[in-house]
N, CA and C of each residue as an Amber inpcrd file, in Angstrom:
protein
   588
   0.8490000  -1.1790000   0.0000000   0.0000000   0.0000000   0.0000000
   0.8920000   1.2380000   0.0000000   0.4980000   2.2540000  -0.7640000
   1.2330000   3.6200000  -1.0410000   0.6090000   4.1620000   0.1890000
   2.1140000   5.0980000   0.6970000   2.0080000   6.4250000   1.7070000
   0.8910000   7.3400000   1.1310000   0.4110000   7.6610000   1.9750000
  -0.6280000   8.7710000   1.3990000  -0.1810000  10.1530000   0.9980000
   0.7560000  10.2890000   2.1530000   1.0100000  11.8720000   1.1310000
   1.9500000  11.4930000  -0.1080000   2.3240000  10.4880000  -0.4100000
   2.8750000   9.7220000  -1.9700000   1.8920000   9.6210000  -2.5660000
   0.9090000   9.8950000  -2.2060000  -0.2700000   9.8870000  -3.9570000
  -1.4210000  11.4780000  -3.4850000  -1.9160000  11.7680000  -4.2700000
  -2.4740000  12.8860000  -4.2150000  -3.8090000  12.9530000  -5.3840000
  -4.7160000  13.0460000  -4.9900000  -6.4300000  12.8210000  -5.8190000
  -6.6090000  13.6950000  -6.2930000  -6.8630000  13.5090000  -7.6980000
  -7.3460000  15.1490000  -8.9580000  -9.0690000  15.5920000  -8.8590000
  -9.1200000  16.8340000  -8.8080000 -10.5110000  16.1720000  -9.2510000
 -11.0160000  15.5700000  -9.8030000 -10.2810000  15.1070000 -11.1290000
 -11.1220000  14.1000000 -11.6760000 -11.0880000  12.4670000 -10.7460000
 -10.9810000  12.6070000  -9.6810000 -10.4730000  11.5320000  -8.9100000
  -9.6610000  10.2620000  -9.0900000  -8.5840000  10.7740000 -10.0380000
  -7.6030000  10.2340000 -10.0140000  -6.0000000  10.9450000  -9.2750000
  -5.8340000   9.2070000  -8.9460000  -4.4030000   9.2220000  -7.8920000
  -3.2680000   9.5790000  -8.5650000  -2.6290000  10.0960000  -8.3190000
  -1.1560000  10.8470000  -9.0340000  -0.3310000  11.1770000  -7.8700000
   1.2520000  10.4320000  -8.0000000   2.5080000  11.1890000  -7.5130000
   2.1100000  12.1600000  -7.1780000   2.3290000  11.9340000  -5.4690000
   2.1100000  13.3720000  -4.9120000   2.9070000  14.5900000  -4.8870000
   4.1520000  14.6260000  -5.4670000   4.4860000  15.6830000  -6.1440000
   4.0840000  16.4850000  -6.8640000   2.6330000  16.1190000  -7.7200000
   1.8660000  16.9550000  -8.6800000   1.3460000  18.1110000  -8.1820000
   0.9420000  17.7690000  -7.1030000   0.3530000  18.8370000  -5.8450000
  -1.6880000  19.0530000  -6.8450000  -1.7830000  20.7390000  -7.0570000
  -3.0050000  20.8040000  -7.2900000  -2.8640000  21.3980000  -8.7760000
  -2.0360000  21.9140000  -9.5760000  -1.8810000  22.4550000 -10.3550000
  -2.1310000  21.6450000 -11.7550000  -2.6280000  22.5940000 -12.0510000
  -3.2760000  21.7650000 -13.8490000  -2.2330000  21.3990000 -14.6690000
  -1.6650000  21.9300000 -14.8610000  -0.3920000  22.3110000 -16.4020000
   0.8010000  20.8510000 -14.9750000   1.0770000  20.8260000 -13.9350000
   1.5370000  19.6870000 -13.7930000   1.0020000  18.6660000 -13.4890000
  -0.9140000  18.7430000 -13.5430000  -1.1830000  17.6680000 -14.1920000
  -1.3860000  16.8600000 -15.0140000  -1.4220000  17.8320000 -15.9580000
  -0.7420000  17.2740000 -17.1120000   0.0150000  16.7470000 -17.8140000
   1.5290000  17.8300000 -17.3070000   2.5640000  17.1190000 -17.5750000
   2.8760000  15.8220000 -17.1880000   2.3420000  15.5550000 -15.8830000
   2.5280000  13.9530000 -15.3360000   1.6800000  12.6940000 -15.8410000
   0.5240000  13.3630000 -16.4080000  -0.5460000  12.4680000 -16.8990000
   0.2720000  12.1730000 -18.7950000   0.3260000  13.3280000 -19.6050000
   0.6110000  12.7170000 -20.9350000   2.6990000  12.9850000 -20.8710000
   3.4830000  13.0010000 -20.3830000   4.7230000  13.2210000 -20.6290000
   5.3390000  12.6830000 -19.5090000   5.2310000  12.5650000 -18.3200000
   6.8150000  11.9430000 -17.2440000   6.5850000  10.8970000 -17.2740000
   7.7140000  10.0290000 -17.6750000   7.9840000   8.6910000 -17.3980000
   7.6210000   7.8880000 -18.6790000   7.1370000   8.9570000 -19.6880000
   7.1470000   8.1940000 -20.8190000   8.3800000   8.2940000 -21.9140000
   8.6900000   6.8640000 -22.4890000   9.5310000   6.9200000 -22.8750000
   9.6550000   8.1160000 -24.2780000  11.1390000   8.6650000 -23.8020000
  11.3270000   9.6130000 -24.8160000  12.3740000   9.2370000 -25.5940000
  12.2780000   9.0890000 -26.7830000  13.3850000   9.0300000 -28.1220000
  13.8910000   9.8470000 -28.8970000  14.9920000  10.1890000 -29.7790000
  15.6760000  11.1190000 -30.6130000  17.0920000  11.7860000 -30.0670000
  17.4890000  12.4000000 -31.1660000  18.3850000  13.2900000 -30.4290000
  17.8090000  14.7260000 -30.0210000  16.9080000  15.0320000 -31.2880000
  16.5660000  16.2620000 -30.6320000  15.9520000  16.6920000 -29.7640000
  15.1190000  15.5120000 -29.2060000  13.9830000  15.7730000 -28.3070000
  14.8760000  15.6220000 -26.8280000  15.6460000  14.5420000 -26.7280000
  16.7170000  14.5880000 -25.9720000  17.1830000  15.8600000 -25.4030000
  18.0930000  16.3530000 -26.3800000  18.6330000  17.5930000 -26.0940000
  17.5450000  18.7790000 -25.7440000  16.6630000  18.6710000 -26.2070000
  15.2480000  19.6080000 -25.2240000  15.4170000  19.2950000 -23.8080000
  15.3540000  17.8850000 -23.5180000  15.1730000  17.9830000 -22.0180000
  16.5190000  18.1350000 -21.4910000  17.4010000  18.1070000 -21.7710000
  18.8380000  18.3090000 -20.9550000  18.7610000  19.8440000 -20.8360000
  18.5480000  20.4890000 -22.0800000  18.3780000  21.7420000 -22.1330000
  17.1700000  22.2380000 -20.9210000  16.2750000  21.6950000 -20.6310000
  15.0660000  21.9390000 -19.9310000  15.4510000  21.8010000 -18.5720000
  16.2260000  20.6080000 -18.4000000  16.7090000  20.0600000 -16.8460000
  17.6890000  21.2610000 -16.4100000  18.7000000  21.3770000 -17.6400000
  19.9100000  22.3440000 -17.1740000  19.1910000  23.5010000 -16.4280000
  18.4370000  24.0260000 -17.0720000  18.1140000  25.5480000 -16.7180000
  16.7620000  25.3300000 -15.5990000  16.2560000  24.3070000 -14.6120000
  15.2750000  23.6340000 -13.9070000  16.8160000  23.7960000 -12.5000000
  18.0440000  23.4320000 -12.8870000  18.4560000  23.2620000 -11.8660000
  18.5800000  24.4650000 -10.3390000  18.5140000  23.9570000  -9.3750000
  18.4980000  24.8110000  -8.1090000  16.9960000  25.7250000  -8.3920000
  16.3280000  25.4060000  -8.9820000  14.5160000  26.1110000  -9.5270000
  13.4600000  24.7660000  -9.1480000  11.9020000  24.9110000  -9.1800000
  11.1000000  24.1390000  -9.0730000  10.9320000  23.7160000 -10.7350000
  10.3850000  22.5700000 -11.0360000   9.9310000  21.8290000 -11.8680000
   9.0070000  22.8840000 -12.9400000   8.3980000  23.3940000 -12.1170000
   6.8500000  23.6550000 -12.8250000   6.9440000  25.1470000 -13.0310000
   8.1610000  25.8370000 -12.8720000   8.9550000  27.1360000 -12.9680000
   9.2380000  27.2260000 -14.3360000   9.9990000  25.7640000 -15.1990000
  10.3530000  25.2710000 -15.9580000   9.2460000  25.2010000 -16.9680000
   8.2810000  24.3530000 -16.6670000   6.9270000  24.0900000 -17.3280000
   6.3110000  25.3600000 -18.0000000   6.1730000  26.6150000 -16.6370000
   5.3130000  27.4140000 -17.4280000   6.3040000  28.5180000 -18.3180000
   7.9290000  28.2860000 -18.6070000   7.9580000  28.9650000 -19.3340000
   8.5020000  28.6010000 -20.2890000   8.2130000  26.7680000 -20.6360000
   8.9160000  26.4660000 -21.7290000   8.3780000  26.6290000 -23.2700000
   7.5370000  27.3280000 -22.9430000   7.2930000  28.0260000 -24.7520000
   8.3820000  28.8070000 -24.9660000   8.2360000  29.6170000 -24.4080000
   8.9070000  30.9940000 -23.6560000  10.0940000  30.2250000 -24.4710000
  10.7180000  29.9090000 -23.6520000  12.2200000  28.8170000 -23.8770000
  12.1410000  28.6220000 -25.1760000  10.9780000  27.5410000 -25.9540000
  11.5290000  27.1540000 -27.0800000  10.9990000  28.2310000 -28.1280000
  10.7670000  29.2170000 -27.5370000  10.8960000  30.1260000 -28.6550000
  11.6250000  31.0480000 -28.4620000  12.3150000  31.3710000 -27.4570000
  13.7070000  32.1170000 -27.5950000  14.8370000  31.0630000 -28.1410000
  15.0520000  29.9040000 -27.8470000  16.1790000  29.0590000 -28.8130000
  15.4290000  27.8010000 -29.7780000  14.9270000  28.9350000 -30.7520000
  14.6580000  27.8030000 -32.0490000  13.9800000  26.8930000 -31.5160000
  13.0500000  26.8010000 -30.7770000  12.0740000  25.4310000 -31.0910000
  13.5890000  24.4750000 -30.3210000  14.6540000  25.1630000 -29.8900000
  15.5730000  24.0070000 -29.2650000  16.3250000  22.8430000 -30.4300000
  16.3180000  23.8940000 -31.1650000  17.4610000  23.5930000 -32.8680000
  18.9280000  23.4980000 -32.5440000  19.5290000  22.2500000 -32.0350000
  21.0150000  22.4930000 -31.5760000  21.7660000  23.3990000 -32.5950000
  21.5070000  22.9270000 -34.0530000  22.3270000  23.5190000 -35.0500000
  22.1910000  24.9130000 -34.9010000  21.2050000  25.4250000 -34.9990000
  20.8830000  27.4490000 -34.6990000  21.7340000  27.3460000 -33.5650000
  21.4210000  26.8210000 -32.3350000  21.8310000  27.3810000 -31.0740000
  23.3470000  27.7220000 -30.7010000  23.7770000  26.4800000 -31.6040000
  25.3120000  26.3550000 -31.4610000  25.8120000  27.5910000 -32.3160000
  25.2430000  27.9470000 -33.2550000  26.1130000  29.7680000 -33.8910000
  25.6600000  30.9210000 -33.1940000  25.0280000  30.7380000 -32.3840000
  24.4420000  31.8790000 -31.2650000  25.9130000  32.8880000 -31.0870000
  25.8810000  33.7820000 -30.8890000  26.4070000  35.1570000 -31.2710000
  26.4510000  35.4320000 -29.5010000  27.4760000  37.0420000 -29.3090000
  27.5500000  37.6250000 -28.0890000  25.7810000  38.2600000 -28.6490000
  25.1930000  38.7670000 -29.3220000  24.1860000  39.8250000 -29.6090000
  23.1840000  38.5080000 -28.9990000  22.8870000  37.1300000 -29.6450000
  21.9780000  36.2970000 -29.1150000  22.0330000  36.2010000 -27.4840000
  23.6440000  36.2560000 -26.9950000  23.1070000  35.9620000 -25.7580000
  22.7490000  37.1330000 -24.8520000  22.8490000  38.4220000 -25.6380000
  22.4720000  39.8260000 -24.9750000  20.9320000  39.6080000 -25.2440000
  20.2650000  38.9480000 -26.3300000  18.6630000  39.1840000 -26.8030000
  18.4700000  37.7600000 -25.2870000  18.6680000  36.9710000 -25.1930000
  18.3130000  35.7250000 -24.1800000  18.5680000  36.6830000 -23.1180000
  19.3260000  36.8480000 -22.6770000  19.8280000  37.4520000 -21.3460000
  18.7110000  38.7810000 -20.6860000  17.7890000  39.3300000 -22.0560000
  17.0090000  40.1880000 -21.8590000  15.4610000  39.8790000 -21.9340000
  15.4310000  38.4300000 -21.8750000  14.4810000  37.8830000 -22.6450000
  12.8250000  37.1170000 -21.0200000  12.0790000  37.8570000 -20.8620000
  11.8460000  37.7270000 -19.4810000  10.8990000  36.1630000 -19.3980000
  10.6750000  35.8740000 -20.7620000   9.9510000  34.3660000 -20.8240000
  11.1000000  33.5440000 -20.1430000  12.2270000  33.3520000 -20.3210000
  13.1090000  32.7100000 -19.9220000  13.7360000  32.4770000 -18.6800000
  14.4780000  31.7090000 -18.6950000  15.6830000  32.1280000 -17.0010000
  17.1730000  32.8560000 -17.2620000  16.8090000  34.0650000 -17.0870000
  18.1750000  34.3400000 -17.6120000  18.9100000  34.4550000 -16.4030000
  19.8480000  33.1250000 -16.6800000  20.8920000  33.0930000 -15.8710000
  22.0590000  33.0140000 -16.7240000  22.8050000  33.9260000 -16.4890000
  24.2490000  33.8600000 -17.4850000  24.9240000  32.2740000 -18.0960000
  25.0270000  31.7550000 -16.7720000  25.9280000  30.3620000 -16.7360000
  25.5010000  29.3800000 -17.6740000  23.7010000  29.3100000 -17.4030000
  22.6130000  28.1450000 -17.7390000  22.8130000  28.6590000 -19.8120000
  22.8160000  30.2450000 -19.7840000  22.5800000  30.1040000 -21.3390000
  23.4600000  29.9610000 -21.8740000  24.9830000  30.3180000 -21.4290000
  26.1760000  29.4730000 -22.3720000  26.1150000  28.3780000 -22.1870000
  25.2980000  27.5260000 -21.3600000  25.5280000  26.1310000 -21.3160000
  25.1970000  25.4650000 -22.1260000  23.4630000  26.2540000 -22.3730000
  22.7520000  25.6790000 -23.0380000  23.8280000  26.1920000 -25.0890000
  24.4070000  26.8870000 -25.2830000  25.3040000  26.9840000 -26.5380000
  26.2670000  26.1200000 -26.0160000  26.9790000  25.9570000 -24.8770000
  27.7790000  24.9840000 -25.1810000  27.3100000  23.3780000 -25.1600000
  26.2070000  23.0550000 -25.0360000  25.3520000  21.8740000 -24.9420000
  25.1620000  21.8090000 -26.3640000  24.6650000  22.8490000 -27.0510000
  23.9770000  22.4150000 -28.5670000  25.2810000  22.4700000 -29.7430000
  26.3380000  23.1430000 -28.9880000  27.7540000  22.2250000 -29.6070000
  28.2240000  21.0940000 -29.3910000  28.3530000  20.4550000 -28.3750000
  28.9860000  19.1310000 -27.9550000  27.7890000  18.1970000 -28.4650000
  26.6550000  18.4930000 -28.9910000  25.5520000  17.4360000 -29.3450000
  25.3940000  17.5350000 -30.7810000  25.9190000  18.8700000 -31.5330000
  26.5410000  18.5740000 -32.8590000  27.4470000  17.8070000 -33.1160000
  28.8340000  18.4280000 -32.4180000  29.8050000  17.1180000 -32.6860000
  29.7260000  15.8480000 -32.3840000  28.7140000  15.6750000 -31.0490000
  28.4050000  13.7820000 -31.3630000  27.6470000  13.5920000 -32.3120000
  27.0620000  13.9870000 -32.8790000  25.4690000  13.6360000 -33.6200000
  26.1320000  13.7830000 -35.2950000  27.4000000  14.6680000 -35.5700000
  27.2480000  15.1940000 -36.9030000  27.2090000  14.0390000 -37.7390000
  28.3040000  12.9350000 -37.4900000  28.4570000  11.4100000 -38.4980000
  28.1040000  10.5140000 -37.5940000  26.8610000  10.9500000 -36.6160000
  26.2930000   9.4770000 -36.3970000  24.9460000  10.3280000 -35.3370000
  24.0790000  10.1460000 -36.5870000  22.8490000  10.7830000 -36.0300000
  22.3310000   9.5230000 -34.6780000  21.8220000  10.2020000 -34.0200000
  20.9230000   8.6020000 -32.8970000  22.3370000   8.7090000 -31.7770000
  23.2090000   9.3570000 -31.9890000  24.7120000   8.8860000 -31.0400000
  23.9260000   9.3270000 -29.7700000  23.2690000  10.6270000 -29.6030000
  22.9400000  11.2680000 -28.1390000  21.6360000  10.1710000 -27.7520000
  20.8240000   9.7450000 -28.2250000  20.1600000   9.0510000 -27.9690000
  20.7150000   7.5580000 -27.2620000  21.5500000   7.0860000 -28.3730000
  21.8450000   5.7710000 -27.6560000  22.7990000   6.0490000 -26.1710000
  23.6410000   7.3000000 -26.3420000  24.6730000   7.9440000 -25.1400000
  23.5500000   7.3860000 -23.9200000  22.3540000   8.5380000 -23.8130000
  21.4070000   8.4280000 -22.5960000  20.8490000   7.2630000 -22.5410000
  20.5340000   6.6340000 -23.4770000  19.8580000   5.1860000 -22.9320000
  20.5150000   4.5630000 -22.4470000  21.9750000   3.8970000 -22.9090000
  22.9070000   2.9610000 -22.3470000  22.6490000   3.2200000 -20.8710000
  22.1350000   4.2900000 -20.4230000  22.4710000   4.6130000 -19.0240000
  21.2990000   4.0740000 -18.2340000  20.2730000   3.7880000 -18.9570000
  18.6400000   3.2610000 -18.4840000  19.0290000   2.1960000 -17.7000000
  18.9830000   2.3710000 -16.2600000  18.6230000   0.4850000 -15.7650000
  17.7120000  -0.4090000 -15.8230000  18.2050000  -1.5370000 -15.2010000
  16.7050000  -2.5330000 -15.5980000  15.3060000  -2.1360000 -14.8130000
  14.2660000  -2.6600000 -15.3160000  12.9390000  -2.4080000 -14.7860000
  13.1400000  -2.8850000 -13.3160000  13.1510000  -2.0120000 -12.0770000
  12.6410000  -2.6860000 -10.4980000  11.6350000  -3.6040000 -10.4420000
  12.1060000  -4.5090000  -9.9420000  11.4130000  -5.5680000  -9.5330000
  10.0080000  -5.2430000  -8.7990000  10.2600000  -4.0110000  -7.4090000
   8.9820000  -3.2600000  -7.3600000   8.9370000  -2.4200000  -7.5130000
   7.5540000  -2.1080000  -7.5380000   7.2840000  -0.3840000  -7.7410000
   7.7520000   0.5250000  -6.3790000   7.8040000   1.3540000  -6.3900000
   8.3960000   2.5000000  -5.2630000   7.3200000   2.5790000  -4.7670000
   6.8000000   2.6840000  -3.5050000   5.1580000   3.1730000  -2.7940000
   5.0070000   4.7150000  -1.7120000   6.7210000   5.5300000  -1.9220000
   6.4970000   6.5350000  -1.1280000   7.5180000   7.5120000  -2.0230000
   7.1470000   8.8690000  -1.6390000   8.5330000   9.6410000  -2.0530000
   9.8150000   9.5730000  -2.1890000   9.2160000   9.2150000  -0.5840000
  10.8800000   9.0760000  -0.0710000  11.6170000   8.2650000  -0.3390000
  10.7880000   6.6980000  -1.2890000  12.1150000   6.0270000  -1.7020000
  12.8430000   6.6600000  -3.3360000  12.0920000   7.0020000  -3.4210000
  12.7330000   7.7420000  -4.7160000  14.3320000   8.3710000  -4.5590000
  15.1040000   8.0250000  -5.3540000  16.7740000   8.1710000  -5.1860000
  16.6750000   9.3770000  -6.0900000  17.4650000  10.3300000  -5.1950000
  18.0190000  11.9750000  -6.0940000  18.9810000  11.7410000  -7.2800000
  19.4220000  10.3550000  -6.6860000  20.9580000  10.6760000  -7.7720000
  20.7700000   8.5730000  -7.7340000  21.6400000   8.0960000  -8.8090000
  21.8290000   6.7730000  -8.7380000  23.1330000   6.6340000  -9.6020000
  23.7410000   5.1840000  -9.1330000  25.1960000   5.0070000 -10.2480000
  24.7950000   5.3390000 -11.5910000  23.3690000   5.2770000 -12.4380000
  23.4770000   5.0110000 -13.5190000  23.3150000   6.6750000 -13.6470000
  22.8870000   7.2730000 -13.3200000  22.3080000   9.0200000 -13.1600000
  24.0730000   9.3700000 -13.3820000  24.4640000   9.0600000 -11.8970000
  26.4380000   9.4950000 -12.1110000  26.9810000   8.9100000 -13.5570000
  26.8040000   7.8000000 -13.7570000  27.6120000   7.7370000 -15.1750000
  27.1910000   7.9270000 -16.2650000  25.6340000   8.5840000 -16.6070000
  25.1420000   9.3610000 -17.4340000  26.0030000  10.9500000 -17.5460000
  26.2850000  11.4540000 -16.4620000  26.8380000  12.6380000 -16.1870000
  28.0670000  12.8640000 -16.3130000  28.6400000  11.7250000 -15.5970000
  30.6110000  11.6530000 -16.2200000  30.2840000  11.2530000 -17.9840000
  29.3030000  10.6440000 -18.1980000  29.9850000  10.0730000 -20.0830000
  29.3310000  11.9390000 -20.9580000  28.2130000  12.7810000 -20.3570000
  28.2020000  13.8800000 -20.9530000  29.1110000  14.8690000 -20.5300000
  29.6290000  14.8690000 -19.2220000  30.8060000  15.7660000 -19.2820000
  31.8470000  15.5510000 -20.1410000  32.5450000  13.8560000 -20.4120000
  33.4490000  13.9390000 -21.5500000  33.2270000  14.1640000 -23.0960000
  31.5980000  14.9790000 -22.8250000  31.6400000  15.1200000 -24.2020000
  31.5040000  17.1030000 -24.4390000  31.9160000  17.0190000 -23.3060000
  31.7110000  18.8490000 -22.8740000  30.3450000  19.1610000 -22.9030000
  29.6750000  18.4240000 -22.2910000  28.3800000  18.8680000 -21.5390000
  28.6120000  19.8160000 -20.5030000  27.5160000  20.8600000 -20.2380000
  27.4670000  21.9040000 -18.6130000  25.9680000  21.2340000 -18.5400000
  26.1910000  21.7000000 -17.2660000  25.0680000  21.5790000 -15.9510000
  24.3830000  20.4200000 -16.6180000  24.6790000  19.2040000 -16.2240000
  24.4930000  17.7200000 -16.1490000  25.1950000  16.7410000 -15.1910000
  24.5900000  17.8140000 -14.2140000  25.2090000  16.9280000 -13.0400000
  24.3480000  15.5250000 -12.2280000  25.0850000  14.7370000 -12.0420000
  23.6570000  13.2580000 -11.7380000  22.2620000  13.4000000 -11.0010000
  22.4200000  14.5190000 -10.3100000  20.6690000  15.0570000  -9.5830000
  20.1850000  15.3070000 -10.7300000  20.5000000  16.3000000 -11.8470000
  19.9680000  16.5190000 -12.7550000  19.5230000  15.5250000 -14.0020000
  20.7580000  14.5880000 -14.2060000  20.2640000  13.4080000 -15.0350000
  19.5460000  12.6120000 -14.8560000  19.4430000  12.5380000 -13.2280000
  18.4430000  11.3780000 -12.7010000  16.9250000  11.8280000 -12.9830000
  16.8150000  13.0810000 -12.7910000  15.6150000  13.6720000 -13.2750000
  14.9890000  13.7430000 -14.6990000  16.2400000  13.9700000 -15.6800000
  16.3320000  13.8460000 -17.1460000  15.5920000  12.2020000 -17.2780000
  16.0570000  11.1950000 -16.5530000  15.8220000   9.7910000 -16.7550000
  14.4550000   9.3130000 -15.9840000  13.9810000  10.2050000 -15.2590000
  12.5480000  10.2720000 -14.7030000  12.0080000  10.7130000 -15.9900000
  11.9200000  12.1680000 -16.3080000  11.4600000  12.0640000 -17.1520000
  10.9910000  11.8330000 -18.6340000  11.8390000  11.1640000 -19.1550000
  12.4710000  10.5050000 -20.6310000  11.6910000   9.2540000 -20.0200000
  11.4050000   8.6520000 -19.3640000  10.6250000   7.2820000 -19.2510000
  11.9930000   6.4750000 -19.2930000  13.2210000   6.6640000 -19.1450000
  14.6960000   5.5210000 -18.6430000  14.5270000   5.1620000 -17.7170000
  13.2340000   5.6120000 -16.2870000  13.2800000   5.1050000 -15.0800000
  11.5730000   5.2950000 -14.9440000  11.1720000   4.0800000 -14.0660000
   9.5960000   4.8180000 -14.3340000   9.6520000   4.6260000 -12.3860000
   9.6240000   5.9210000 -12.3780000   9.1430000   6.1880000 -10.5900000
   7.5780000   6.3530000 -10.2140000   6.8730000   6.1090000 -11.5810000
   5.6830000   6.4160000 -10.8900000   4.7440000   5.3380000  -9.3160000
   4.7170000   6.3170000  -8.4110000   4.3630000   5.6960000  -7.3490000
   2.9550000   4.6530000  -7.3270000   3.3160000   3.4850000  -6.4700000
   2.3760000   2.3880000  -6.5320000   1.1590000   3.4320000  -5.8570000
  -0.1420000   3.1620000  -6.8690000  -1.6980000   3.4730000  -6.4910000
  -1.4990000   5.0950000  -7.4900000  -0.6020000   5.5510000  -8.3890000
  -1.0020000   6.0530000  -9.5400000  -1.6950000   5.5010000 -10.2640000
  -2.2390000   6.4640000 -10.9710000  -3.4030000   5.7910000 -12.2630000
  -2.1860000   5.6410000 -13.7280000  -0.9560000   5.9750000 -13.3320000
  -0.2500000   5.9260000 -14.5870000   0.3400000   4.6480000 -14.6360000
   0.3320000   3.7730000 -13.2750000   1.1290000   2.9060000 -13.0810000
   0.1460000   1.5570000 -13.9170000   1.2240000   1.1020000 -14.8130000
   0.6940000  -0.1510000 -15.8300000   0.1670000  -1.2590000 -14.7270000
């Protein structure tokens, strides 16, 4: 049996990860997108890009301004992002849909370079990079928050194999989250309605 404050009732009276709290737009997101499996490179690099700039911020900070986001960097076009200019990162840096944090937006240019050069003669490379890192399916389901792990070996060596590819801000709290939500880990708590 799931902890109770580990599940949380919608109005439509369904049970959801009590992390969702009451908010629509993250009920959503949890109902059609976390934990489902995500494929590509580009869609990939959206969420690293999404996680990077989520870090030391709430989740749903992220959520409501990722239009915002993918329409200040191209719909999240590594190729555009990576010729980004000092003038692009003065237009981002001024840009209030966004997070303008200095660090997060060269990251995010130096992210959509290091995912050109893996990707240029071998499209699918960033894709297969993050999966290799997927562990096997748990035997059980998780039934409280609190067992949920911030960080795991496979989260850390997701993070050491993108730092050697000159990845920023992909540090294993952050990948582990990337792998929550890419569907590489399915945390959804026992007595969700998402849970198969």
């Amino acid at each position: 049996m799931s902890d109770r404050a580990s599940i949380l009732f919608g109005p439509d009276g369904r049970g959801r990860c009590g992390w969702v709290g009451d908010d629509e737009l993250y009920r959503k997101y949890h109902d059609e997108e976390w934990g489902s499996p995500l494929r590509g490179d580009r869609k990939l690099f959206e969420k690293i890009m999404l996680e990077a700039f989520q870090a030391g911020l709430s989740w749903i900070t992220i959520l409501r301004r990722r239009e915002g986001l993918r329409d200040a960097f191209n719909q999240f076009d590594p190729a555009q992002i990576a010729n980004y200019t000092d003038r692009d990162m003065a237009r981002l840096l001024s840009d209030p849909r966004i997070i303008r944090n200095r660090l997060k937006v060269s990251a995010a240019i130096t992210n959509a370079q290091a995912t050109l050069e893996l990707t240029r003669e071998a499209p699918g490379a960033l894709d297969s990079l993050l999966w290799q890192f997927a562990p096997p399916t748990r035997s059980k389901r998780l039934t409280s928050l609190t067992d949920v792990p911030p960080v795991t070996t496979e989260s850390t060596a997701m993070s050491t194999a993108l730092k050697s590819h000159g990845f920023r801000f992909v540090g294993p709290t952050t990948m582990y989250a990337l792998m929550q939500s890419a569907g590489m880990v399915d945390d959804h708590i026992e007595g969700c309605w998402r849970v198969a």
